[in-house]
Backbone as JSON, one array per atom type, in Angstrom:
{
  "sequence": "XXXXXXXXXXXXXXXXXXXXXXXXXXXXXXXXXXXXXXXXXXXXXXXXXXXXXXXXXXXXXXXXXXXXXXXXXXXXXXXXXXXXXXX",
  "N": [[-27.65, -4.45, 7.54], [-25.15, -2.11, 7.06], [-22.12, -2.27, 4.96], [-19.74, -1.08, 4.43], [-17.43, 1.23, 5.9], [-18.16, 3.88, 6.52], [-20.6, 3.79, 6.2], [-21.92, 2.6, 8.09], [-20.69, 4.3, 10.06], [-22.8, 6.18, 9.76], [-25.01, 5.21, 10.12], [-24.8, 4.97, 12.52], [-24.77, 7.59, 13.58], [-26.78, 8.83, 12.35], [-28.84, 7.56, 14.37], [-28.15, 8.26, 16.96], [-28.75, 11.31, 15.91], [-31.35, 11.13, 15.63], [-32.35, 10.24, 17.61], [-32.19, 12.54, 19.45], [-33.24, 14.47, 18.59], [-35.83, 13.5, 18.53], [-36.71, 13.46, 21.6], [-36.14, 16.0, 22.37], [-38.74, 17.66, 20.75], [-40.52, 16.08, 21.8], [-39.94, 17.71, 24.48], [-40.87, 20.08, 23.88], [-43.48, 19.64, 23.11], [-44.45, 18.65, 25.65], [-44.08, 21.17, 27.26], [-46.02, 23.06, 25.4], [-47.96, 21.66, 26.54], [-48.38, 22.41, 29.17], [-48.68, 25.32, 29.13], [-51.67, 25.06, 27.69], [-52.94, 23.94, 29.57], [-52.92, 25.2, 31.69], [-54.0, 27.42, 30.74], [-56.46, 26.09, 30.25], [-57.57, 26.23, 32.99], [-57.48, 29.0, 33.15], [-55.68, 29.59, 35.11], [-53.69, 32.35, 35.28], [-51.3, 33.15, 36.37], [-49.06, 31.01, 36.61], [-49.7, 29.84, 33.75], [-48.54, 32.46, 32.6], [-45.67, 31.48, 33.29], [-45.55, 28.94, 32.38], [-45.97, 29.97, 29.9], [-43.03, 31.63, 29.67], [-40.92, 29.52, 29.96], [-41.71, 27.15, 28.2], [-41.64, 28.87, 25.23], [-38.74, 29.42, 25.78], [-37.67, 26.52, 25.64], [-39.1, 25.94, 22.75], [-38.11, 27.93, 21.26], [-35.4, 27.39, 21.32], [-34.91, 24.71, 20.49], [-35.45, 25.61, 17.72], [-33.8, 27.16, 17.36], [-31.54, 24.87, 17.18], [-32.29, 23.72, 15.14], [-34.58, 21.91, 15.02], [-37.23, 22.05, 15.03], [-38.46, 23.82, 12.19], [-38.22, 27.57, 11.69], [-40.24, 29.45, 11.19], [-42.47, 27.77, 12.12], [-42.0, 27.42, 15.0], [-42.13, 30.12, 15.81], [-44.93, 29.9, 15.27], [-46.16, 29.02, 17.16], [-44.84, 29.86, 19.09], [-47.01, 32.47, 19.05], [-49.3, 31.75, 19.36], [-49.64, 30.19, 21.01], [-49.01, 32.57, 22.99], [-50.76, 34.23, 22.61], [-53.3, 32.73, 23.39], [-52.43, 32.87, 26.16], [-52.94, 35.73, 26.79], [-55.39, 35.73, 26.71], [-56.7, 35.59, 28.61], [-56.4, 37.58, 30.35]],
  "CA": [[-26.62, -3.55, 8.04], [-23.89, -2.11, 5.92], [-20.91, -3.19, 5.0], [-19.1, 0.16, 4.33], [-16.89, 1.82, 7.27], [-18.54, 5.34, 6.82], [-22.09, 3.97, 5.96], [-22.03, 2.27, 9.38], [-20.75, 5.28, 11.22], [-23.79, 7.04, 9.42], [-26.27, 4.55, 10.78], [-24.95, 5.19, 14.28], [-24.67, 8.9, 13.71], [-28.27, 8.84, 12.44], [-30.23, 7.04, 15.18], [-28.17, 9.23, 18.05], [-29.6, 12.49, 16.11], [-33.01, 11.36, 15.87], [-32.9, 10.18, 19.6], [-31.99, 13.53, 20.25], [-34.15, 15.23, 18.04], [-37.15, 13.02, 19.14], [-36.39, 13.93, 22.82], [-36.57, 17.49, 21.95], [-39.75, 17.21, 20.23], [-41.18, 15.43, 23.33], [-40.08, 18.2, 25.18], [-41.63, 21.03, 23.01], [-45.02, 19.3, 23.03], [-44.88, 19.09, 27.35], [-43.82, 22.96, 27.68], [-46.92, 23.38, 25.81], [-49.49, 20.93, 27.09], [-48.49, 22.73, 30.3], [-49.34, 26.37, 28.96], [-52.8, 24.88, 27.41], [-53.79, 23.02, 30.51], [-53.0, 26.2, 33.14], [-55.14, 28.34, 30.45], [-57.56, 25.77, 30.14], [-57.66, 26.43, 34.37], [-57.55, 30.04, 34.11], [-54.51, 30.43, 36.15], [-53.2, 33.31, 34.66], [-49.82, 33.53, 36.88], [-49.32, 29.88, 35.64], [-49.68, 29.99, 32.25], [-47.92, 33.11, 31.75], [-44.7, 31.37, 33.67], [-45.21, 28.23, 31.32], [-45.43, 30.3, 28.43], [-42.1, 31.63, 29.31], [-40.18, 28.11, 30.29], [-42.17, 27.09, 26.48], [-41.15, 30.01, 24.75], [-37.5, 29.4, 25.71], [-37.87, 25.54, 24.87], [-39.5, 26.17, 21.69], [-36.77, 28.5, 20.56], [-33.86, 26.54, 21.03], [-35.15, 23.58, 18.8], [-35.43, 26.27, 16.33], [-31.98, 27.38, 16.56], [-30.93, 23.95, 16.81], [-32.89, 22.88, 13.39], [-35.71, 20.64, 15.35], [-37.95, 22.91, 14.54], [-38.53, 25.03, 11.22], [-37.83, 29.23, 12.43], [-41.64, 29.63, 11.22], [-42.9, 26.93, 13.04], [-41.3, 28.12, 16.31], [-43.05, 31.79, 15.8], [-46.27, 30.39, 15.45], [-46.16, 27.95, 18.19], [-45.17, 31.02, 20.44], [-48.11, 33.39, 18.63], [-50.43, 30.99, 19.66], [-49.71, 30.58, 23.11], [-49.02, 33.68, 23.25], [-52.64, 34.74, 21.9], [-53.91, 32.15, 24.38], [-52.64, 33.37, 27.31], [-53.26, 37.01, 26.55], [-56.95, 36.22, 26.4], [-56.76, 35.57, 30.41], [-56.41, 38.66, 31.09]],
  "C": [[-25.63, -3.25, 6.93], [-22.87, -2.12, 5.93], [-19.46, -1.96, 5.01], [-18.7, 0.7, 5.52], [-18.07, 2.87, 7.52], [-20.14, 4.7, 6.89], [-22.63, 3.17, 7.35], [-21.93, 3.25, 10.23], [-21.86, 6.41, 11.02], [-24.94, 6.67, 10.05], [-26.6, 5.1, 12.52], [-25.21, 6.64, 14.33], [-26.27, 9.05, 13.76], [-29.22, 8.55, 13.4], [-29.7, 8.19, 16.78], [-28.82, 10.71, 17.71], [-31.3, 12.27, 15.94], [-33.35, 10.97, 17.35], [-32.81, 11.31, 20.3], [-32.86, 14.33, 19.75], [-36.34, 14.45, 18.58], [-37.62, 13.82, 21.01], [-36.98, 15.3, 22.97], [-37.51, 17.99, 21.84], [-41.01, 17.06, 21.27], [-41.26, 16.64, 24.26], [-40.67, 19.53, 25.09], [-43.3, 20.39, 23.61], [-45.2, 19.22, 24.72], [-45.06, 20.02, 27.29], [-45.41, 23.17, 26.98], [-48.11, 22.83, 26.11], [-49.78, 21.83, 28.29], [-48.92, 24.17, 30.17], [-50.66, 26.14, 28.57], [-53.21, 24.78, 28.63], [-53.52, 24.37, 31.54], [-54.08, 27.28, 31.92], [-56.63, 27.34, 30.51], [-58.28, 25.75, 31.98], [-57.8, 27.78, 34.46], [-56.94, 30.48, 35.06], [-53.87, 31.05, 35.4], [-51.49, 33.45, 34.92], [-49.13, 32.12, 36.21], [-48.78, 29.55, 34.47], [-48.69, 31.19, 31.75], [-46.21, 32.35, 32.41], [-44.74, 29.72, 32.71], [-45.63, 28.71, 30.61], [-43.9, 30.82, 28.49], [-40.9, 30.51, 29.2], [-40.77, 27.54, 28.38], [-41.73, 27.71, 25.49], [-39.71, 29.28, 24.29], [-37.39, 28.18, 24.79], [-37.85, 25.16, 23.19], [-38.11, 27.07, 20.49], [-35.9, 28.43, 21.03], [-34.13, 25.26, 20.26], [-35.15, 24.19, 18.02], [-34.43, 26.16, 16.2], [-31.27, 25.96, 16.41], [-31.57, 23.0, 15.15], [-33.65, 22.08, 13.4], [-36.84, 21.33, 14.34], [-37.95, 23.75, 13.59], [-39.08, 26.78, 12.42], [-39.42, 29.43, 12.66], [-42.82, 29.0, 12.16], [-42.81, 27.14, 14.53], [-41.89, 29.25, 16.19], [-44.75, 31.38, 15.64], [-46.51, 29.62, 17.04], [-46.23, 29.17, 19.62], [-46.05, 31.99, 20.38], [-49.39, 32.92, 19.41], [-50.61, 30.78, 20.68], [-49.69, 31.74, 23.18], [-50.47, 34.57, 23.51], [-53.73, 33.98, 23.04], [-53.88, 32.97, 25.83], [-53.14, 35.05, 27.44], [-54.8, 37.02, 26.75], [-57.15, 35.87, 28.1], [-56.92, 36.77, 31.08], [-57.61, 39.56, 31.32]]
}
């Protein structure tokens, strides 16, 4: 542990943003298990209502800095591209 005022309040600072950034993360990868798994069903109505709940998800970790901007655009290309082929 360290002995330093600030390098202590860095430790704590640190583990609350990766608990929050983990979290996040976690919740990115549900939003889209749940658009894979309704295309991998072929429910079309479904899938396109968790791609938008995903979507949203997805881009707000961007803006918050979980996610690289690029990373977030393909993530929604790709679902995107998925569900599109339902139709």
């Amino acid at each position: 542990m360290a002995n330093i005022k600030s390098a202590k309040k860095r430790v704590i600072t640190s583990a609350k943003r990766a608990e929050r950034n983990k979290a996040i993360k976690t919740n990115v990868k549900t939003s889209v298990k749940k658009v894979e798994a309704a295309c991998a069903a072929s429910d079309k109505e479904a899938a396109s209502a968790a791609l938008k709940s995903a979507t949203s998800v997805i881009e707000k970790a961007a803006s918050k800095g979980i996610l690289h901007k690029n990373t977030a655009a393909n993530k929604v290309s790709r679902l995107t591209k998925m569900v599109n082929k339902l139709a």
